[in-house]
ZADO-1210 file (C-alpha; in nm, 4 decimals, padded with zeros to 6 digits):
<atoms>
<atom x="12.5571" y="12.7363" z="11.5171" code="UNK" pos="1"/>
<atom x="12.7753" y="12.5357" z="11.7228" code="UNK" pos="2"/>
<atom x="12.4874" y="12.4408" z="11.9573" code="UNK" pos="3"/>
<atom x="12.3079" y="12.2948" z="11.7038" code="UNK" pos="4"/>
<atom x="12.5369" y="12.0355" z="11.6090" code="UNK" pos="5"/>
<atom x="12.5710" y="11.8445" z="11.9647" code="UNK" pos="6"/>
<atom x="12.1464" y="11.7910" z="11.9051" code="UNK" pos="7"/>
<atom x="12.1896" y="11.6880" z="11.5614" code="UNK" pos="8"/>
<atom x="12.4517" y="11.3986" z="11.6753" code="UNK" pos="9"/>
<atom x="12.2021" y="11.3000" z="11.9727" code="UNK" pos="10"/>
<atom x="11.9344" y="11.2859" z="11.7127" code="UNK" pos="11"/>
<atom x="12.2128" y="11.0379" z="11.4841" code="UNK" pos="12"/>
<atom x="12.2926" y="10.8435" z="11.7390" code="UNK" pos="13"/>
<atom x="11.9274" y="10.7832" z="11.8684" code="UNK" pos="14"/>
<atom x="11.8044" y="10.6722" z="11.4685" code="UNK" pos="15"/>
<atom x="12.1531" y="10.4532" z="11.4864" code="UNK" pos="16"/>
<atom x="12.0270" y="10.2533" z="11.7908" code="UNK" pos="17"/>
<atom x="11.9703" y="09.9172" z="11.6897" code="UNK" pos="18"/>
<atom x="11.6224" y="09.9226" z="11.9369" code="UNK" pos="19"/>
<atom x="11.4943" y="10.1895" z="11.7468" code="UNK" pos="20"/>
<atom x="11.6068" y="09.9896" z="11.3912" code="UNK" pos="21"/>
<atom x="11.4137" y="09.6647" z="11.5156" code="UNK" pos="22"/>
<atom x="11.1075" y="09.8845" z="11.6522" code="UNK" pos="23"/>
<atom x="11.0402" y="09.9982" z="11.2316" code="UNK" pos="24"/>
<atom x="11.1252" y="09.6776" z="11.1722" code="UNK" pos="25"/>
<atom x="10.7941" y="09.5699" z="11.3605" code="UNK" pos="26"/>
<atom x="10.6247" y="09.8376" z="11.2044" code="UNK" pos="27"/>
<atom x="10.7270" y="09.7025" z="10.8443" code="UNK" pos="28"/>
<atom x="10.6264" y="09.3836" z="10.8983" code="UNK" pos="29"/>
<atom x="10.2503" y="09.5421" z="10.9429" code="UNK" pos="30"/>
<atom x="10.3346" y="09.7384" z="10.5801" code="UNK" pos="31"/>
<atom x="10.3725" y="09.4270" z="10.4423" code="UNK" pos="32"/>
<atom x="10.0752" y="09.2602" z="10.6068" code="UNK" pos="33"/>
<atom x="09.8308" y="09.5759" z="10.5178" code="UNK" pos="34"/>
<atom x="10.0335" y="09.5615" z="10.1699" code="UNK" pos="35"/>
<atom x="09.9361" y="09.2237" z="10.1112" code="UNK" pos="36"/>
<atom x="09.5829" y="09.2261" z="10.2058" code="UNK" pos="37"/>
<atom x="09.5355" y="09.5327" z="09.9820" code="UNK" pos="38"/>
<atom x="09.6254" y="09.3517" z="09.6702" code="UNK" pos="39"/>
<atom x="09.4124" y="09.0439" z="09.7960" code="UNK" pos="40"/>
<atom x="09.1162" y="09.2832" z="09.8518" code="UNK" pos="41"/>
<atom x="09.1875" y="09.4436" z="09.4611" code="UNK" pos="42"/>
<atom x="09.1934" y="09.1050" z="09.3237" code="UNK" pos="43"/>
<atom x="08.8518" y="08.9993" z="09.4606" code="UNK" pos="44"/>
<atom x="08.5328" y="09.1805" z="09.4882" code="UNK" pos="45"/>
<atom x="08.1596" y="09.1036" z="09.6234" code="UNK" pos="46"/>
<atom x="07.9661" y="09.0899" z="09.2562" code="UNK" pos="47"/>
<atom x="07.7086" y="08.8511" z="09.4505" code="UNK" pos="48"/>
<atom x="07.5239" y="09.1295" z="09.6036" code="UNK" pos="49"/>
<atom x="07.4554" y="09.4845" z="09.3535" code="UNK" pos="50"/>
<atom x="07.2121" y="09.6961" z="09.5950" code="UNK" pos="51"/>
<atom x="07.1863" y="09.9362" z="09.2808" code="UNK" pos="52"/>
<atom x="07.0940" y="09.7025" z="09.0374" code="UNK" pos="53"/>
<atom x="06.7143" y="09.5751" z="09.0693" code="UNK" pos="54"/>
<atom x="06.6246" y="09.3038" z="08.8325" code="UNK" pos="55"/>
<atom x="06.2988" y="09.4298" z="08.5901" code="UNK" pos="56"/>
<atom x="06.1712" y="09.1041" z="08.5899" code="UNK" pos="57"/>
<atom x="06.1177" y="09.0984" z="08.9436" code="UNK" pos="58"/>
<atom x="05.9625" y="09.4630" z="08.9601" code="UNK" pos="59"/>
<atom x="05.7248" y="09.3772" z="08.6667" code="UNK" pos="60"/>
<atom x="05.8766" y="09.6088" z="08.3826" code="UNK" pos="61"/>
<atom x="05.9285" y="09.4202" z="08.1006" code="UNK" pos="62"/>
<atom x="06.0233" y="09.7351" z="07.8898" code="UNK" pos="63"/>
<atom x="06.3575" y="09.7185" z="08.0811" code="UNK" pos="64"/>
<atom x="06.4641" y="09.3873" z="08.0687" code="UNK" pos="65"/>
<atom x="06.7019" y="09.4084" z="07.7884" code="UNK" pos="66"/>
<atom x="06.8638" y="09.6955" z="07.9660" code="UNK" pos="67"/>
<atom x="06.8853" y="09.4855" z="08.2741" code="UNK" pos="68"/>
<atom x="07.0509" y="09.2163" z="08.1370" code="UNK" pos="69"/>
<atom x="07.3137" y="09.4716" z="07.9469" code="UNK" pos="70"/>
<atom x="07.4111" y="09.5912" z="08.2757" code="UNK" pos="71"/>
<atom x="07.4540" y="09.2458" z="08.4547" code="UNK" pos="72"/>
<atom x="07.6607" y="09.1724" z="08.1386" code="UNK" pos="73"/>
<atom x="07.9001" y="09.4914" z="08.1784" code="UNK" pos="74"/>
<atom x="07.9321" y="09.4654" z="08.5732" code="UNK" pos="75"/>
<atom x="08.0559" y="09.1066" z="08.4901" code="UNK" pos="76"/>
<atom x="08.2557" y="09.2255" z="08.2296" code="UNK" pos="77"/>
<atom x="08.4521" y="09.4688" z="08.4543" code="UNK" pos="78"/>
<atom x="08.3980" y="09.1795" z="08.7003" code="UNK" pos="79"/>
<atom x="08.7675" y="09.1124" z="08.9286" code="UNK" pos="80"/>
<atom x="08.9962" y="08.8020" z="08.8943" code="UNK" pos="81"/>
<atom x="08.7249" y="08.6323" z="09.0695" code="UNK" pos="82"/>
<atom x="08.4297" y="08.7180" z="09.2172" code="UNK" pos="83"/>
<atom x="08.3344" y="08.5726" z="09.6239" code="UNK" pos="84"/>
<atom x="08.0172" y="08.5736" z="09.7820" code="UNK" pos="85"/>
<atom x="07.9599" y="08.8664" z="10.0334" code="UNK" pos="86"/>
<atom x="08.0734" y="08.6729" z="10.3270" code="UNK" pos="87"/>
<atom x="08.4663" y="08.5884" z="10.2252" code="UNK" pos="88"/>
<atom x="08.4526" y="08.9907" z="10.0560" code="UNK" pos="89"/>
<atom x="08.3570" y="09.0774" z="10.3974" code="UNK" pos="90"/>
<atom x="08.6225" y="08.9022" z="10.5903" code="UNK" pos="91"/>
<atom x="08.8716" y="09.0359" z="10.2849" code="UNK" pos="92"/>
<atom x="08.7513" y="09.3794" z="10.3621" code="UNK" pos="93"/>
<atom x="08.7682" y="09.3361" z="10.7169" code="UNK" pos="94"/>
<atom x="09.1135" y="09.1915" z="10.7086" code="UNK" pos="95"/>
<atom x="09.2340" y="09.4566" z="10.4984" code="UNK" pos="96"/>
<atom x="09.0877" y="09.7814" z="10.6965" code="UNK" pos="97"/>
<atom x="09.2954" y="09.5825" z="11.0058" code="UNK" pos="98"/>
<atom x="09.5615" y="09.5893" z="10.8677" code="UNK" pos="99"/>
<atom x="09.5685" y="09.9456" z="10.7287" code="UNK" pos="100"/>
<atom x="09.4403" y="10.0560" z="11.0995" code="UNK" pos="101"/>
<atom x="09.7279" y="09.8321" z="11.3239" code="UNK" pos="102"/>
<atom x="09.9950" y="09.9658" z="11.0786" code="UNK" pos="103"/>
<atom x="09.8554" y="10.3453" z="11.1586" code="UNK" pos="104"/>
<atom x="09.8240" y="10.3131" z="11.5098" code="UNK" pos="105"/>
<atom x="10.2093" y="10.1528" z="11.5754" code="UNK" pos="106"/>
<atom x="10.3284" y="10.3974" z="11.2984" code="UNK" pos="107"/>
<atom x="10.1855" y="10.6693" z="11.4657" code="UNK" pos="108"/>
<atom x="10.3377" y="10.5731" z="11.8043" code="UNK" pos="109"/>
<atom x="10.6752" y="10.4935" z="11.6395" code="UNK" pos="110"/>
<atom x="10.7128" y="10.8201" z="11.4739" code="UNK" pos="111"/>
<atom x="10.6010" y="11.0096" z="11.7657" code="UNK" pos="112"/>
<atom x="10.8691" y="10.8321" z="11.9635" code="UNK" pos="113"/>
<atom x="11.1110" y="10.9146" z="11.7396" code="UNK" pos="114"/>
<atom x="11.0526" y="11.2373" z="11.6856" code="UNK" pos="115"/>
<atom x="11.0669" y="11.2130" z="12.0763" code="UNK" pos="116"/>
<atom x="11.3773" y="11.0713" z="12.0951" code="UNK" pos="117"/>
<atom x="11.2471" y="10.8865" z="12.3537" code="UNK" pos="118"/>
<atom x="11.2481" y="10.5525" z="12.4987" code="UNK" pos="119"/>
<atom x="11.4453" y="10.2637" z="12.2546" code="UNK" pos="120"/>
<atom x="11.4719" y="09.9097" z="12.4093" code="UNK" pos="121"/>
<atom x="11.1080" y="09.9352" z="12.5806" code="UNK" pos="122"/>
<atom x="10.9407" y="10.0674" z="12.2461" code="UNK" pos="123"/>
<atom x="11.1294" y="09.8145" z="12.0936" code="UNK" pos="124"/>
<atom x="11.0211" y="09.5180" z="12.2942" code="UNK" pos="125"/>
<atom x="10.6378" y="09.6753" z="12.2927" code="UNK" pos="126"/>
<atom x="10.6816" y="09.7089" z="11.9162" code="UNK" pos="127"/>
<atom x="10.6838" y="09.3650" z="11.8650" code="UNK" pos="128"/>
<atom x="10.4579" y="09.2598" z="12.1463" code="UNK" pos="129"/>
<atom x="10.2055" y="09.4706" z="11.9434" code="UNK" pos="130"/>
<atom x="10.3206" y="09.3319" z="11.5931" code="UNK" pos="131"/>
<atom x="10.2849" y="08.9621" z="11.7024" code="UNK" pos="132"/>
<atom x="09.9293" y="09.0341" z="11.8650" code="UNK" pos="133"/>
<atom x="09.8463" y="09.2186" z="11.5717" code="UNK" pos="134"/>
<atom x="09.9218" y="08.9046" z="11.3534" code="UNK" pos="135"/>
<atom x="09.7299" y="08.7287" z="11.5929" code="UNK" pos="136"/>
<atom x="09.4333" y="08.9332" z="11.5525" code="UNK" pos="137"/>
<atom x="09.4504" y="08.9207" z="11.2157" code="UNK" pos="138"/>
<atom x="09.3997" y="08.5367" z="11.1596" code="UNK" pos="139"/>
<atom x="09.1410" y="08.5765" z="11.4146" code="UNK" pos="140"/>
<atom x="08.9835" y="08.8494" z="11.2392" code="UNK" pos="141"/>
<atom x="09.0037" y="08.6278" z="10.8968" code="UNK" pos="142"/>
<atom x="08.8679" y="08.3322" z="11.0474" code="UNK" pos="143"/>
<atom x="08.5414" y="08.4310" z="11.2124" code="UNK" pos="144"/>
<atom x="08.4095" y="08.7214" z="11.3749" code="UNK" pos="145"/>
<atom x="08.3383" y="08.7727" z="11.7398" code="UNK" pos="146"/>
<atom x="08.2397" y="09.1101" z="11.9270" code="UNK" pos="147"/>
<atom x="08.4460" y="08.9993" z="12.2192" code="UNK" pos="148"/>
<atom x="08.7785" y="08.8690" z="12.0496" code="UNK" pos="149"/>
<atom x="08.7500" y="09.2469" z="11.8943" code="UNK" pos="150"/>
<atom x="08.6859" y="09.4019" z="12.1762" code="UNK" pos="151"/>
<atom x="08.9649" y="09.2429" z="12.3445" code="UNK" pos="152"/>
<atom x="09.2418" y="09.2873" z="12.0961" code="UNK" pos="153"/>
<atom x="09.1970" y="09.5978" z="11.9946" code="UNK" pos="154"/>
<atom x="09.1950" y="09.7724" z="12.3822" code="UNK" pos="155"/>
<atom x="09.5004" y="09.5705" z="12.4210" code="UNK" pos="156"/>
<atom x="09.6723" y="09.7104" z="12.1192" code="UNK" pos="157"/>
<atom x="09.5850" y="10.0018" z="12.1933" code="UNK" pos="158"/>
<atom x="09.7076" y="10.0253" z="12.5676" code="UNK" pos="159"/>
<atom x="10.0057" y="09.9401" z="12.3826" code="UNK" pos="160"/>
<atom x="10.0481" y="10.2059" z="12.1722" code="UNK" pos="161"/>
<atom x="09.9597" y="10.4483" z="12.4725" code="UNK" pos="162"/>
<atom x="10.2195" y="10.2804" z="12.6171" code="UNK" pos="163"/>
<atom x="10.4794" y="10.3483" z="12.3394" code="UNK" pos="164"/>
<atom x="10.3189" y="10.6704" z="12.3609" code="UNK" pos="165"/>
<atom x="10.3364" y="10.7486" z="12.7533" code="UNK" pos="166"/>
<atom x="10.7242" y="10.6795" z="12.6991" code="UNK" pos="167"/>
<atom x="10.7966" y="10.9498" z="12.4273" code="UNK" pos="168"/>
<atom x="10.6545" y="11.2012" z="12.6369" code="UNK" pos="169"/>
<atom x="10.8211" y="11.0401" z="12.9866" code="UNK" pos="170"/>
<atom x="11.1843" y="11.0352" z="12.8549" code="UNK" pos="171"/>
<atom x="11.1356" y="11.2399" z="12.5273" code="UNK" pos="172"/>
<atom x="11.1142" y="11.5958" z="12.3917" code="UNK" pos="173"/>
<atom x="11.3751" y="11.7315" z="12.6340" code="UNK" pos="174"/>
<atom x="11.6826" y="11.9327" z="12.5197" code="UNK" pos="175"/>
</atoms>
């Protein structure tokens, strides 16, 4: 029993480090960022473009009309707060699935560190190199869309989070 307890205080003292505080505290800021952009994307919704729906009037079938217009009235009616074309739905999406994927990879890191006990003022500072080009990205990502501004931010948050990674294992998981 008594060997026990000298790991349990190196395991306090390593979740008291204010490095390893500040690191979730980078990490939360991305919860709130992937929080936010999933209520955005609930409020809106693309109701421009309805693949399922065809319109009868278009087709020829004039049997189906009424039926047609009954379901463009009910989609409206369970419409969202307001409805976007498909372009500003897709850059909501878009924003949104960021989000939710930056927060995983740094939480994924972070909690691998930790369980680590590994490395505190380097994941620290890397944590919030990551968080503020992950912000970055993000009003990029919002803005417009380019293959190459992708490309390059997310291999560079990624090396990263290898990074944050490569230290748990280099100073963690030892006795």
């Amino acid at each position: 029993m008594d060997a026990t307890f000298p790991r349990v205080a190196l395991v306090e003292a390593f979740l008291a480090d204010s490095y390893v505080r500040s690191g979730w505290i980078a990490w939360t800021i991305l919860f709130v960022l992937c929080g936010a952009s999933w209520v955005v994307r609930s409020g809106f919704n693309d109701v421009a473009v309805h693949p399922t729906t065809v319109n009868p009037a278009v087709t020829g079938n004039t049997e189906s009309i009424h039926n047609y217009a009954d379901t463009e009235m009910s989609q409206h009616e369970k419409s969202p707060i307001i409805a976007l074309d498909s372009t500003v739905y897709a850059r909501i999406e878009r924003a949104y699935r960021l989000a939710s994927e930056m927060l995983t990879l740094l939480g994924s890191s972070l909690i691998l560190n930790t369980f680590a006990r590994g490395s505190t003022r380097a994941v620290m500072i890397l944590s919030w190199v990551f968080t503020v080009i992950a912000l970055v990205y993000y009003v990029l990502e919002v803005s417009f869309t380019h293959c190459y501004i992708r490309l390059g931010f997310t291999s560079i948050l990624f090396a990263i989070a290898m990074a944050i990674i490569g230290l748990a294992y280099q100073q963690g998981f030892g006795p």
